[in-house]
N, C-alpha and C positions, 0 to 999 in steps of 0.2 A: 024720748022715753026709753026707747032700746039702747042708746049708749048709757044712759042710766042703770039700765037694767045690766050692761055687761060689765061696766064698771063697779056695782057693785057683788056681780058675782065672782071678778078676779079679787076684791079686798076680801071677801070671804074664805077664799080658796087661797092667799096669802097666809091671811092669819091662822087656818088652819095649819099648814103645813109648816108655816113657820111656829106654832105651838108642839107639833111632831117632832121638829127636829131638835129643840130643844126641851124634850120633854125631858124633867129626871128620871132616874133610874132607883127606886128608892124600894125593890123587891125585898121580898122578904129571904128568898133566897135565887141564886143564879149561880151559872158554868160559865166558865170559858178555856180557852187555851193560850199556851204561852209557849218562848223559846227564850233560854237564858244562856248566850256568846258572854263566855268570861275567861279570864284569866285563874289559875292557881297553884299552889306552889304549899314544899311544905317543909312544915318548922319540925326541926329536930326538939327533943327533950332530952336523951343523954349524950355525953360529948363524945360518943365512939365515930358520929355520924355529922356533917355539915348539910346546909342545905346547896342546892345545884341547880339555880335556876327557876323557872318561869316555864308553866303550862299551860297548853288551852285545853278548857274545859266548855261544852255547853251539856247543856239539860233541855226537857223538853216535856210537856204534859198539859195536864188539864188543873185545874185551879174552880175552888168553889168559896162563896161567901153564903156565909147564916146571918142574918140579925138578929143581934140581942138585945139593942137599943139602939136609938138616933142615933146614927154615923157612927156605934160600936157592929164590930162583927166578928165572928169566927170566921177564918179563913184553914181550911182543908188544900191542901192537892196532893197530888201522884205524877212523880216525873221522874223520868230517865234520865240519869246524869250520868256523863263521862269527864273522868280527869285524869290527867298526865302528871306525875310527880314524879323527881328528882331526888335523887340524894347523893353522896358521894362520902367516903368514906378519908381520912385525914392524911396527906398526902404522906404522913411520914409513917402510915399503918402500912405494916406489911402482913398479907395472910398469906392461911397456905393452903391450898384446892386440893385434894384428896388425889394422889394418882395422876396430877399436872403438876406442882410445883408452888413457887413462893411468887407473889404478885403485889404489887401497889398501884396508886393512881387510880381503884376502884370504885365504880359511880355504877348506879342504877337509874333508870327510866320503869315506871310501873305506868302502865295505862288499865286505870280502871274505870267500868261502868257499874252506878249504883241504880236500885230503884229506893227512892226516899219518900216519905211521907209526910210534907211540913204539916206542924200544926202549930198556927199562928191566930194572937189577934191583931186586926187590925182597928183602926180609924182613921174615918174619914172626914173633910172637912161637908159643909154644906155646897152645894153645887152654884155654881155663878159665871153667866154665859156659858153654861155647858160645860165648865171646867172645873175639875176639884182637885183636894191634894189628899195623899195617901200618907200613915207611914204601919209599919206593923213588926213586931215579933214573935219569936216564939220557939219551938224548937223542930229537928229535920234527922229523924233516926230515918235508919237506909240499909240497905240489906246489900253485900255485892253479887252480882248475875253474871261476870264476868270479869278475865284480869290477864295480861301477859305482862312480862318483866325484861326488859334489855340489859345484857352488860358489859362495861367496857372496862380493861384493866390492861397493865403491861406486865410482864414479867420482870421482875424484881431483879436489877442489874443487867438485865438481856437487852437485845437489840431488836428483838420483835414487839410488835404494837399493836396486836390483838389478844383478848379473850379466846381462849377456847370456842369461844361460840360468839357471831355475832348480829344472831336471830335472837329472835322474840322466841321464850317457852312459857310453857303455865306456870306459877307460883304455884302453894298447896299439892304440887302432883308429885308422890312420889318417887315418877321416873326424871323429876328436874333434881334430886337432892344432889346429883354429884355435879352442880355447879354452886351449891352451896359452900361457901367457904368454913374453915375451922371457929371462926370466930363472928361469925357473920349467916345468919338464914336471911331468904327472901322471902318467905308465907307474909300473907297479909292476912289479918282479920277481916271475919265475915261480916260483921255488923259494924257500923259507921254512926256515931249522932253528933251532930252539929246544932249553934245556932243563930238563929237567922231577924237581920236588924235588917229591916227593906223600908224603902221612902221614894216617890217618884208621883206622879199626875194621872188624870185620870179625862178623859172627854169624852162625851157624849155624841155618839155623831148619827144614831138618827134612834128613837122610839127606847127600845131595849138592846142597844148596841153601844158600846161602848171602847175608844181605846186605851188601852193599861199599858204605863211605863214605870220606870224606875229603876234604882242600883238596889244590890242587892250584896251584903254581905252573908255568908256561911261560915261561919267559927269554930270548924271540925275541935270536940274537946276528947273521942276517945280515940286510942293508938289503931293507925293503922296497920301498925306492922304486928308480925306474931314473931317476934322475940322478944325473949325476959330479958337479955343483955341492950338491945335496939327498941326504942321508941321515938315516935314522931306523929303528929296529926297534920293535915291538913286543910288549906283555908281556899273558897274561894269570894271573887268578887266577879258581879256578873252585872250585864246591861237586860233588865226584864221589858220581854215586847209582848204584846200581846191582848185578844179581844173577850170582851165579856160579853154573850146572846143574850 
């Protein structure tokens, strides 16, 4: 009678728990946090400029869902993003730097940090063994909180192979204008939007806990640069990790 008795209270205590851990997640609303390790790089639009390269970027913030209906939702977040962009100017351009001289072979590095805003819908699939699938759009306006700019250049005909300078300074400030060239600014726009095509999985792994994956594209569509003669946006592509409480 007492193994009876204990054996039905471990099948008890089974099923509970194994109902806990697969319980869905089907809130009306919930947070989490995320970190998005990606690559980006950026496209020119007029032909003064080439691109240069491959950046890493990540991001990082908080993420929230609304329901609107069965496995529709709004998706909100707020995340710090940093990204490295490249450009380089065409090998056969020569400028001329104010009080230095005539230069070619000139290439920029901008490292900047955004704070972005996505606001996305997403959908999800129904949940099955604890596993769903995701995918979502929508769009990712961003404000920049931060920027320095690298540059490298040779002097045109000479035998030295440095820039003037070959530290990082602030774009927009202007005690950097006299590394601006004659035909060439480095300011970058304040405001940034992009948008954003994300798809990846979703498991459940105990009560209201869940973990969030997936690729994620950003499709920068306005100029980041601030000249009228120079434009270019930038894209990135990111691996999203991350928990939903």
């Amino acid at each position: 009678m007492k193994l009876t008795t204990k054996y039905s209270l471990l099948l008890a205590l089974t099923i509970f728990f194994g109902k806990s851990l697969f319980a869905q997640d089907d809130r009306d609303f919930r947070v989490g946090f995320k970190i998005i390790p990606g690559f980006n790089w950026a496209k020119p639009k007029t032909n003064n400029i080439l691109q240069d390269g491959t950046g890493i970027g990540f991001s990082f913030g908080v993420m929230t869902d609304v329901k609107l209906a069965d496995n529709y939702y709004f998706a909100g977040e707020i995340l710090v993003s940093s990204m490295s962009n490249k450009v380089k100017m065409k090998d056969t351009t020569v400028q001329t730097l104010p009080g230095f001289g005539l230069y070619d072979k000139i290439s920029y590095k901008y490292n900047l940090k955004y704070v972005e805003i996505p606001l996305t819908f997403k959908f999800r699939t129904k949940e099955s063994n604890g596993m769903r699938y995701w995918g979502q759009f929508g769009l990712a306006p961003g404000f920049i909180i931060g920027s320095t700019v690298s540059t490298l250049a040779s002097p045109a005909g000479g035998t030295l192979k440095n820039f003037p300078t070959d530290e990082k300074y602030i774009p927009n400030d202007g005690e950097s204008d006299r590394y601006d060239f004659v035909g060439y600014t480095d300011n970058i726009n304040v405001f940034r939007c992009g948008m954003v095509l994300g798809a990846g999985i979703e498991y459940n792994l105990s009560g209201n806990t869940s973990f969030y994956s997936g690729l994620r594209f950003n499709n920068g569509f306005t100029d980041f640069l601030d000249d009228n003669r120079t434009k270019a946006i930038n894209n990135v592509v990111g691996l999203e990790i991350g928990l939903f409480f």
